[in-house]
ZAMARGU-4260 file (C-alpha; in steps of 0.2 Angstrom, whole numbers, plus 5000, padded with zeros to 4 digits):
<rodrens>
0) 4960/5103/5060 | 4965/5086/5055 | 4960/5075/5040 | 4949/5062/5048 | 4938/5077/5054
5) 4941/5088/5038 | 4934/5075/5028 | 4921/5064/5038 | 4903/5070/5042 | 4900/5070/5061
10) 4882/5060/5060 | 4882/5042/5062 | 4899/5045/5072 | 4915/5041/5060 | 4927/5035/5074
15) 4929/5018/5075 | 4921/5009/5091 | 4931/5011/5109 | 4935/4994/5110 | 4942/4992/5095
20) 4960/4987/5091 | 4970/4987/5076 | 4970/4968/5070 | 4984/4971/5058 | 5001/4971/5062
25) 5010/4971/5045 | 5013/4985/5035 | 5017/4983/5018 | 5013/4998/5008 | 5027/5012/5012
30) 5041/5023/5003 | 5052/5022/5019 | 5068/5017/5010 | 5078/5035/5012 | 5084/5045/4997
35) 5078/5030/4983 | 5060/5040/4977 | 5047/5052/4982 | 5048/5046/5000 | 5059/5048/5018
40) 5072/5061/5012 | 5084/5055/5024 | 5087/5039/5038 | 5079/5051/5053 | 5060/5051/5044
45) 5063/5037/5041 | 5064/5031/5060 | 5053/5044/5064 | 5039/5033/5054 | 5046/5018/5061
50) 5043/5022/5078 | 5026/5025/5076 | 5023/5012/5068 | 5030/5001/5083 | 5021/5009/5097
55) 5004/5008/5085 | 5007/4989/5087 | 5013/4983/5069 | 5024/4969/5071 | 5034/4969/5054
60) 5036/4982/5038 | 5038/4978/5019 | 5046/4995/5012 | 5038/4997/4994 | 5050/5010/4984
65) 5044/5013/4968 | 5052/5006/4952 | 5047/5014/4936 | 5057/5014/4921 | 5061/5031/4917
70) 5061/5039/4934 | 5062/5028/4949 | 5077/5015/4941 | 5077/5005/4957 | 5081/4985/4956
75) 5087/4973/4971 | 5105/4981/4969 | 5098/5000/4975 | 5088/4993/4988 | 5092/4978/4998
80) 5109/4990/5003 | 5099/5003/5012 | 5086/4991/5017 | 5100/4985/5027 | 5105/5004/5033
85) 5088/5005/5039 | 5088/4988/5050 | 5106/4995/5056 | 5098/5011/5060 | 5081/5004/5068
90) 5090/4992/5079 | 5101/5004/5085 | 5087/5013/5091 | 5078/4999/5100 | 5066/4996/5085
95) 5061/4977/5085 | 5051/4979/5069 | 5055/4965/5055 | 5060/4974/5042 | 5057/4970/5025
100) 5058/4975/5008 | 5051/4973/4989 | 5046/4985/4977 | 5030/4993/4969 | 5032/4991/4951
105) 5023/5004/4939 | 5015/4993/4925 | 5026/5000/4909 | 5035/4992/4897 | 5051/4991/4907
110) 5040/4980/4922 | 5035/4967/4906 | 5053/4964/4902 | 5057/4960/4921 | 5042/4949/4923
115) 5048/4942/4906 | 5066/4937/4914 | 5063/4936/4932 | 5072/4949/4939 | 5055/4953/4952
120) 5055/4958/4969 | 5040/4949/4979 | 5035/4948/4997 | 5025/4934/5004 | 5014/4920/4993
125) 5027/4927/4980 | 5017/4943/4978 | 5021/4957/4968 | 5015/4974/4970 | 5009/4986/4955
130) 5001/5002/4949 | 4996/5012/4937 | 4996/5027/4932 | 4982/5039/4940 | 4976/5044/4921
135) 4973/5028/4912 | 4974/5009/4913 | 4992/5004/4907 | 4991/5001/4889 | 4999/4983/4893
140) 4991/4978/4909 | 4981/4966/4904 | 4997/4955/4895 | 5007/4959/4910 | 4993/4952/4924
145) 4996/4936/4912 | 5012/4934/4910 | 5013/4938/4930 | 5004/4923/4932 | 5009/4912/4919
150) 5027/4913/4930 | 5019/4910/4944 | 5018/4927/4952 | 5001/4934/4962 | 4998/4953/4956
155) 4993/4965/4970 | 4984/4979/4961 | 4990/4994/4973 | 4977/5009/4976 | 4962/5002/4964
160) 4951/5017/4972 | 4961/5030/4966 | 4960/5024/4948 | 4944/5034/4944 | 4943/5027/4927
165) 4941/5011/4934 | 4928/5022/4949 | 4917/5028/4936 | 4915/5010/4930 | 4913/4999/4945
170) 4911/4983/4935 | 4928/4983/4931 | 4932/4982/4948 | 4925/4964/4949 | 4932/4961/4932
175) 4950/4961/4938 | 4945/4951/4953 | 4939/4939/4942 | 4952/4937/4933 | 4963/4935/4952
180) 4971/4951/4952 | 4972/4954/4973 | 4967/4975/4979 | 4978/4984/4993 | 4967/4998/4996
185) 4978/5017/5004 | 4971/5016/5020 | 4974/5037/5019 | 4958/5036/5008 | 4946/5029/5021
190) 4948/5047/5028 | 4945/5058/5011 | 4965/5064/5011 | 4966/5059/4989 | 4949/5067/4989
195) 4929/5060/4989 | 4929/5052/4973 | 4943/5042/4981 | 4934/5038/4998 | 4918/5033/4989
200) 4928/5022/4976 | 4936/5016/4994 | 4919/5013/5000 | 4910/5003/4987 | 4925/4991/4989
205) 4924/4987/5007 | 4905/4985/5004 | 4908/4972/4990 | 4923/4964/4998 | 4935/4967/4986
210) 4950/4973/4999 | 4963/4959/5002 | 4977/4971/5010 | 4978/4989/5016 | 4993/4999/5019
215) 4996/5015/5022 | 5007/5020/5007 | 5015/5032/5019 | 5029/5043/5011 | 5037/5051/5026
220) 5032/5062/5043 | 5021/5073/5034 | 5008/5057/5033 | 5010/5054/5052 | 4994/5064/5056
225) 4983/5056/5044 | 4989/5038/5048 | 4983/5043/5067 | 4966/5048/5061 | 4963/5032/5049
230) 4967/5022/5067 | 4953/5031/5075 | 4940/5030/5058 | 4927/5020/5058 | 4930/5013/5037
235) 4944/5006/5046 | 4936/4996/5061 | 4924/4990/5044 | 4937/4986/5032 | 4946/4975/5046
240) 4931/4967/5053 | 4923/4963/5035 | 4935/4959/5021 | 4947/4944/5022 | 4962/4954/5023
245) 4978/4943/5020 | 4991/4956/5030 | 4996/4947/5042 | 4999/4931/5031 | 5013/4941/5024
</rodrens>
């Protein structure tokens, strides 16, 4: 049993319509970058997802390894060298993708210093992309989204649907939009796979508006299946068809 059909109800049919096509064609969400965090353990998942993602019709991929200051001690010098391993890998293959790379950045105190000195990594409108953790807001979040702009950077607030604490308190949702902070929702929790507080967070977002980007946030293979099903889901077709999304400015 897949996700998609785990975790969607079968009245008021949850695929997405026949005629509809996936509009997006950058990906910029992913842990594909092997052996650097929790993601591809090696360069063949890491072409395995690349394939897919070709013959699913994306057009380019921003790779998002995480940087966090005790655990994931990524910076430019750790990734751009097997960014270039995996274009060397891809092409060798036949992939076309345009391959890309940045970072997500875990708002800590380690992040504050490199927005403090402008040692960033960005993609597009000099985006950067951020989290949290899953527990509580970061204690320093709110200096940080200033100083972010303050220097000319665009926040992208990866996952907001999975902060519950922000889920049981939706007014905060529109506070940080206010305030210009852009959402990248998991396109994985259109189809339940975090779990139905998550989808219903995922929900109220798409209805508001509030979703400026998707990605997948896929760490490997093992995420292959559930990126089929959200292809086929019906929060998809929505989310595409009724939020601005800015993917394929990117």
């Amino acid at each position: 049993m897949s996700w998609f059909s785990r975790f969607t109800k079968r009245t008021n049919s949850p695929f997405a319509s026949a005629d509809f096509v996936n509009p997006v064609k950058v990906e910029f969400h992913s842990h594909l970058l092997p052996g650097i965090d929790d993601g591809c353990e090696n360069m063949e998942q890491s072409m395995e997802v690349l394939k897919l993602l070709q013959r699913k019709g994306y057009e380019k991929v921003i790779i998002t390894p995480h940087i966090m200051g005790d655990f994931y001690k990524n910076s430019k010098h750790t990734i751009m060298p097997v960014l270039e391993q995996v274009k060397e890998a891809a092409a060798a293959l036949g992939i076309t993708l345009k391959l890309e790379a940045a970072a997500e950045y875990m708002i800590d105190e380690v992040f504050e210093q490199k927005v403090a000195e402008g040692d960033v990594l960005t993609f597009g409108n000099n985006y950067v992309l951020v989290e949290m953790p899953f527990q509580q807001p970061s204690p320093n979040m709110k200096k940080v989204f200033f100083d972010m702009q303050v220097n000319g950077y665009q926040p992208v607030l990866a996952h907001p649907e999975r902060y519950l604490y922000y889920a049981a308190r939706k007014e905060r949702y529109n506070e940080l939009a206010d305030a210009g902070i852009l959402f990248q929702l998991n396109m994985f929790s259109l189809v339940g796979y975090y779990n139905p507080a998550v989808k219903r967070a995922a929900d109220y977002l798409i209805d508001q508006k509030l979703v400026h980007f998707v990605g997948s946030d896929i760490h490997g293979p093992r995420h292959l299946p559930v990126f089929r099903d959200v292809l086929q889901c019906r929060s998809y077709e929505v989310v595409c068809t009724t939020n601005a999304l800015l993917n394929n400015s990117l």
